[in-house]
N, C-alpha and C positions, 0 to 999 in steps of 0.2 A: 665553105660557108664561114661568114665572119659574124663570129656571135655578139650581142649586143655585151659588156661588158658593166660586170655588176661596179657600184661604189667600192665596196667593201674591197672587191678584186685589184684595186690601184694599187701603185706602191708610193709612198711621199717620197721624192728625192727633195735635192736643198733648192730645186730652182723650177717644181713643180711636179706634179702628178705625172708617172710612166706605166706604162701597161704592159705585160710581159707575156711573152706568146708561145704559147707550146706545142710541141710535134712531139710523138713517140713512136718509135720503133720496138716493139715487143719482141723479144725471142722466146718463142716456148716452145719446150722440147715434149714433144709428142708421144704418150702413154704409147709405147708399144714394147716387148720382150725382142725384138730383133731392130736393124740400124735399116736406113733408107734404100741404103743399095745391096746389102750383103745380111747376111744370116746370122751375123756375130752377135754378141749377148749387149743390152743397156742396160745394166743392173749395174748401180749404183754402190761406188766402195771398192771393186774388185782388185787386187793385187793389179801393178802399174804392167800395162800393157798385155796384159791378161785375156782382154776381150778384143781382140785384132784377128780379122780375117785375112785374106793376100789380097781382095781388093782395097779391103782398109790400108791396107801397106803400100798400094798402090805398084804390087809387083806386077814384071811384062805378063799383057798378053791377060790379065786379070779384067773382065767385062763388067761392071754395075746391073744389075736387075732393080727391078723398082719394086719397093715394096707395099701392096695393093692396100694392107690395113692400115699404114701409113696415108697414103690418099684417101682412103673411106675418113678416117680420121680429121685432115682436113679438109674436107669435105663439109662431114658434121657440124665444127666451128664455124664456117663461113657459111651455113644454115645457122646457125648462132648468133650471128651477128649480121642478122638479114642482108645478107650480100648477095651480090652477084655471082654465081656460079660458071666457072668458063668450061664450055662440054672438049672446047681443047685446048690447052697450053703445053711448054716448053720448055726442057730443063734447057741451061744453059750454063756454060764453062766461062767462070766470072776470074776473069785474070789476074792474080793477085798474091803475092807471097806469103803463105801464112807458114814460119817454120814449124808448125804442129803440122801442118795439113799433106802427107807424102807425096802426093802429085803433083802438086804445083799450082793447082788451080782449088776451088769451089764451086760444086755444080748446085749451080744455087737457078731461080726464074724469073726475066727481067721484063721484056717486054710483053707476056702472054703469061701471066701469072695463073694460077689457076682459079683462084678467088679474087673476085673486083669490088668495087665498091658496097659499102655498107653504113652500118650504125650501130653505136652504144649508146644506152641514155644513163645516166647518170644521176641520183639524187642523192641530194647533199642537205646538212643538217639545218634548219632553217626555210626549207622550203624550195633551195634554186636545184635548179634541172637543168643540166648541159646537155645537149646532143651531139655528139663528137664521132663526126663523120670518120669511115675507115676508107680509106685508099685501095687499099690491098691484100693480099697475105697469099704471100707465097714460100711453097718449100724449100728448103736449104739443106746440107749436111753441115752438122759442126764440125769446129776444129779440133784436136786435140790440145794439151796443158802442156804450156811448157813451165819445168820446174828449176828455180834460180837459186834455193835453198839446200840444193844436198850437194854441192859441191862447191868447194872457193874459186874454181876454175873452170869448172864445165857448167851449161845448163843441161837437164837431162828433159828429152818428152817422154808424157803416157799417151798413147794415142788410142787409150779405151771410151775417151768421147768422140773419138775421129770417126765421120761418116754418123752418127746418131742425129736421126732427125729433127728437123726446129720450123715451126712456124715463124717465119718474120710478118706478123702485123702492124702494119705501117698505117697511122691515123692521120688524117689533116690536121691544120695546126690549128684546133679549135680549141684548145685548154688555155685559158686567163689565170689559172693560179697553180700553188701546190696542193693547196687542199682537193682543187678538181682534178687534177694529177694524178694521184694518191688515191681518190676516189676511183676513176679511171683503170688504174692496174689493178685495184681490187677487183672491182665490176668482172674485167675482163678472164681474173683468176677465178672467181665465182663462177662465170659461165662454163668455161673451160673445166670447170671440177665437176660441175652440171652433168655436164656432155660427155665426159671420163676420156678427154682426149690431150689434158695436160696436168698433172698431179701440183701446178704450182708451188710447187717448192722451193723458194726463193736461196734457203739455205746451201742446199746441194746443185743451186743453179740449174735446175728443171725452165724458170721463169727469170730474166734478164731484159733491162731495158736502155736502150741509145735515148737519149732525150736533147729535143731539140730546143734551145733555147734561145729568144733572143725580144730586145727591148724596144717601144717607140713610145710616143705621145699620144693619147688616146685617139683615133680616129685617123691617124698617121699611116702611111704604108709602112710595111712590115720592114722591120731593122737588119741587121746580119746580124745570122743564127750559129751560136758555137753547139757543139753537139760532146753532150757527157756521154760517155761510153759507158755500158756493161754496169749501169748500178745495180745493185742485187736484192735491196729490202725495201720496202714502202716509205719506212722511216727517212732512207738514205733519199729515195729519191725528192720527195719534201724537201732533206735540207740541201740537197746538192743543187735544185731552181732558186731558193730564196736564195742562196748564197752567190750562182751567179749573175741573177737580176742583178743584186746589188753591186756587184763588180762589174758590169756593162754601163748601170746606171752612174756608178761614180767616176767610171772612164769617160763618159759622154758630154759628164756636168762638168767634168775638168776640160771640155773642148776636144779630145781625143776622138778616135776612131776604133771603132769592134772589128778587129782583124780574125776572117775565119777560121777554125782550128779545132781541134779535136782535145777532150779537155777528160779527163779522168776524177774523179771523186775521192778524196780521200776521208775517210771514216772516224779519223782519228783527230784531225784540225777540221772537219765540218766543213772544209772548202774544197773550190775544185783547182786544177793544177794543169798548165799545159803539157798536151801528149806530143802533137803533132799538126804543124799548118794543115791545114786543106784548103786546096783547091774547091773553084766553084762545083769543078763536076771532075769527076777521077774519071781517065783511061783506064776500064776493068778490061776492055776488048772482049766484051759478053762475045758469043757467039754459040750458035743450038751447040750442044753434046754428040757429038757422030756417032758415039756406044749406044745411046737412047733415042728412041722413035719419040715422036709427039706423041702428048699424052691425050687419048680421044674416048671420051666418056658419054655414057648414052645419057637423052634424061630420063630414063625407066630407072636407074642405078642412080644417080640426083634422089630421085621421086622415092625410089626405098629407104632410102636412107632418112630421107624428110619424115616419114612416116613413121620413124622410129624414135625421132627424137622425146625426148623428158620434158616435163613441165617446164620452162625455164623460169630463170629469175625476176624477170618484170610481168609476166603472167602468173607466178607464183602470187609476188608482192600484192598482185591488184587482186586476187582472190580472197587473200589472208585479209586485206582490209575489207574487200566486200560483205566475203561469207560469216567471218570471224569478226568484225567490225574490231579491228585492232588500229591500231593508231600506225601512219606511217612508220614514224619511231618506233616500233615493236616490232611492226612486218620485214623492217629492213635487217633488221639484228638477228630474224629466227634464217631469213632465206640465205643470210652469208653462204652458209654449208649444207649442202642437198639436206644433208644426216642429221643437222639440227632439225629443218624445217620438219622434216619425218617426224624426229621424235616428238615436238612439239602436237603433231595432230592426231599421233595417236593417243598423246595426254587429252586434247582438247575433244576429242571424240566424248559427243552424247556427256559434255561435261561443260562449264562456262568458261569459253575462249579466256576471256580477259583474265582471270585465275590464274587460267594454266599459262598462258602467256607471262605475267607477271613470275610464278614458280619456276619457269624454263630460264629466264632473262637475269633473274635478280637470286635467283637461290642456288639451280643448278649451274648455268652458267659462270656464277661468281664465285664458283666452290673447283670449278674444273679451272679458270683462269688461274686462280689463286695457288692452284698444284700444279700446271703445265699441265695437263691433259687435255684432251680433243673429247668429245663427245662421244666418239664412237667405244671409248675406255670407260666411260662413265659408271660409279660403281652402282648409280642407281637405276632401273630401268625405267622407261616409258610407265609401264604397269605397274612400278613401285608407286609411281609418285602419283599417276591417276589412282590409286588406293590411299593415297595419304589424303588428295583432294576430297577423296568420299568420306572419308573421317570426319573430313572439316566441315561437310554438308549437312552430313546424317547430325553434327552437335555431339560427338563420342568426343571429340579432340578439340581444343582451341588453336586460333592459329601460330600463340605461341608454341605449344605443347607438337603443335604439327612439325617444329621447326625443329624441335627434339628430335623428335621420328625419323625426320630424313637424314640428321646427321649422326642417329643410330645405324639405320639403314646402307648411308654411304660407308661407316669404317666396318660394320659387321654384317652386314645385310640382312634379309629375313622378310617376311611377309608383316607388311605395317601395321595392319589389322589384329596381326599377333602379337606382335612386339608391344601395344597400347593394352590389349589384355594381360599378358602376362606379365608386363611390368606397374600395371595398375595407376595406369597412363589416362584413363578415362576422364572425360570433361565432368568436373561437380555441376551439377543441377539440383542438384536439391535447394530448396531455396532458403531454407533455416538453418544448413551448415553456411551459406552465403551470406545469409543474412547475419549471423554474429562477427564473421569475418568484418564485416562492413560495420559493423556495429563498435567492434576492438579498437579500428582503423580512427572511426570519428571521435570514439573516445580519448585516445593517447593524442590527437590531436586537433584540441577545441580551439584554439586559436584559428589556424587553420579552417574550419567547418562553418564558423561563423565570417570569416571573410568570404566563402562560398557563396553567401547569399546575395556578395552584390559584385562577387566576382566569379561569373557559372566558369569558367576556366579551367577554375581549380576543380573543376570534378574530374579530368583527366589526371591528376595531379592524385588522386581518391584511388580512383580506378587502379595504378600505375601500383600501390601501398596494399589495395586487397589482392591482387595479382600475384603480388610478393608472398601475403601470406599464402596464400592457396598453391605455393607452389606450380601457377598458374594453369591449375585448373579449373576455376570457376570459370562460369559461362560469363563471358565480357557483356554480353546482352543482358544478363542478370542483374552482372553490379551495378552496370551503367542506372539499370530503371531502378533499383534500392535505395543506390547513391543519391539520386536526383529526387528522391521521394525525400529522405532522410534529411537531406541539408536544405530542404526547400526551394529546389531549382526549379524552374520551369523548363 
């Protein structure tokens, strides 16, 4: 599908408007404690070569098994991303030297993948929605590390990633920028953390992306595409498209020609760097696996699986804004993380959405950002903070005094309800301890008071001064209606 291509999406060169086109290939490596064909451990970190079995080694006479939760797995995903399900596909022996990989080849699925066609939608800030068709996703084993740092002479391999499974999801080239790129890997990280079938972890390389890049004139057939290999973080991926649009683009305005090739990222200069030519189509000399049978799957085992699935992310999203009348903007931020959205609802339970949504967004979230933490760390609980929200209701607390509480709460913890009692944290309501505060306020400053009257403005300015004094526990609804009496406001 060639989507229509927003303004914003262009890029200026010196001799007119270009449009740059993307393809991704995802690799994600597949939540499971054992590897695709053998029983060796994926646990992440392990001492080098640690987790190798003799098929991983690729010794004689060593057969591949296929590993079922791995397929249930992607399975899942490609119900995730409303695909087509194939009831048979076919490993295949993809020809190709990897000196990590012992055997010699990659049993990776070329013509009969087991997932076909799909979709992601995408929304982005400002309102525009991509639909970014998926190709494919078929299983693979990875390869193992080779390491060029521990000797001045040798390279050494760990082959503890060797044979660990990886979904290659391949999208059509319906991405027109980085921002929708970038949007795009998240989405697709989001789902997949959904679905508990890829931990995207960019860091430890759980989740890697080939991205395909390449430049025309809007409304032009498509240009020749260099493809960056193996970027690893969202940020990178961003700048590694902008940096080669504009390197296609400026090769083109100078009259030159985009020679296909395989281009690498570097992290450090923001640019990218050639790896290696390629060819329009590589000789892999795929051919089926003679160790492996076709892989033939009922739809009763489809159909159970479908059944099981989680609420996902764009069924989430249109809920949250329905039931919860939350603004896109909120609904998008709470469903990032299955574990956010959680906690968020059982704050907003029998309590007002837009509140707790704001408390989750702007309080807790920017206090767990601010320390590296995830959510699921958070010192404060779901029930901490729906008890801080009832404070605020009931009128025991103000919202400043509430902001106390939780950051009582987050470094010592404790029941909020108790902590406001026993630290004598209660909202002033009395209205004659109120009323002399406001009283003080207007006196020390008369200048001020009688500008009020033709500038109401300044009664936040009032408000801001008795606040202070009360150690902000007056009722803000108190001073407000004092204030406004007193300085003759309407």
């Amino acid at each position: 599908m060639d989507q229509k291509t927003e303004k914003s999406n262009l890029i200026e060169g010196a001799t007119g408007e270009w449009e740059v086109v993307i393809g991704m290939e995802v690799h994600a490596q597949v939540t499971s404690n054992a590897k695709l064909f053998s029983g060796a451990s994926t646990e992440f970190g392990g001492e080098p070569n640690s987790h190798v079995s003799l098929v991983d080694a690729a010794m004689p006479g060593m057969l591949p098994v296929i590993n079922e939760g791995c397929i249930a797995k992607a399975i899942r995903t490609g119900l995730g991303l409303k695909a087509q399900i194939n009831l048979s596909s076919v490993f295949d022996r993809k020809n190709y030297f990897y000196p990590d990989l012992p055997q010699g080849y990659q049993i990776s699925q070329y013509k009969n993948p087991i997932v076909g066609e799909g979709e992601v939608i995408v929304d982005l800030l400002g309102g525009e929605r991509v639909v970014v068709g998926i190709e494919r996703l078929h299983l693979e084993q990875d390869a193992g590390k080779s390491l060029h740092d521990q000797h001045p002479q040798y390279s050494f391999v760990d082959l503890n990633r060797s044979g660990v499974a990886l979904m290659e999801i391949v999208s059509k080239p319906d991405l027109r920028s980085s921002d929708q790129a970038k949007a795009y890997v998240s989405k697709l990280r989001t789902i997949m953390r959904y679905l508990g079938t890829c931990d995207g972890n960019m860091e430890q390389g759980s989740l890697r992306a080939d991205i395909n890049v390449s430049v025309r004139r809007p409304g032009d057939p498509f240009g020749t595409r260099c493809e960056i290999k193996n970027v690893n973080s969202i940020r990178f991926i961003g700048q590694a498209i902008e940096h080669e649009a504009r390197r296609q683009i400026d090769i083109l305005e100078e009259g030159g020609t985009i020679v296909q090739e395989t281009r690498l990222f570097d992290a450090k200069t923001g640019e990218t760097r050639s790896m290696r030519s390629k060819e329009e189509a590589h000789d892999y000399r795929y051919f089926p696996d003679p160790d492996l049978l076709p892989l033939e799957l009922t739809q009763g085992f489809v159909d159970g699986l479908a059944q099981n699935l989680p609420e996902l992310p764009d069924a989430k999203r249109a809920r949250f804004i329905a039931d919860y009348g939350l603004s896109p903007y909120d609904a998008d931020v709470l469903i990032i993380e299955r574990e956010s959205a959680d906690y968020f609802e059982a704050v907003a339970k029998d309590r007002d959405a837009k509140q707790a949504a704001n408390w989750v967004i702007n309080e807790l979230f920017g206090r767990l950002n601010k320390e590296g933490r995830d959510i699921v760390d958070s010192p404060v609980t779901a029930d901490q903070l729906g008890s801080i929200l009832d404070l605020i209701k009931a009128g025991t607390i103000s919202g400043k005094i509430a902001k106390d509480v939780f950051d009582i709460v987050w470094t010592e913890g404790g029941d909020p309800k108790a902590i406001v009692e026993g630290r004598g944290l209660t909202q002033v309501t009395d209205m004659g301890a109120i009323e002399k505060a406001v009283d003080e306020v207007i006196a020390a400053n008369p200048d001020k008071a009688e500008q009020a009257k033709t500038k109401p403005a300044l009664a936040g300015w009032f408000v801001g001064q008795v606040m202070k004094v009360t150690g902000g526990k007056a009722s803000p609804q108190a001073v407000n209606t004092l204030l406004k009496q007193k300085l003759g406001i309407e």
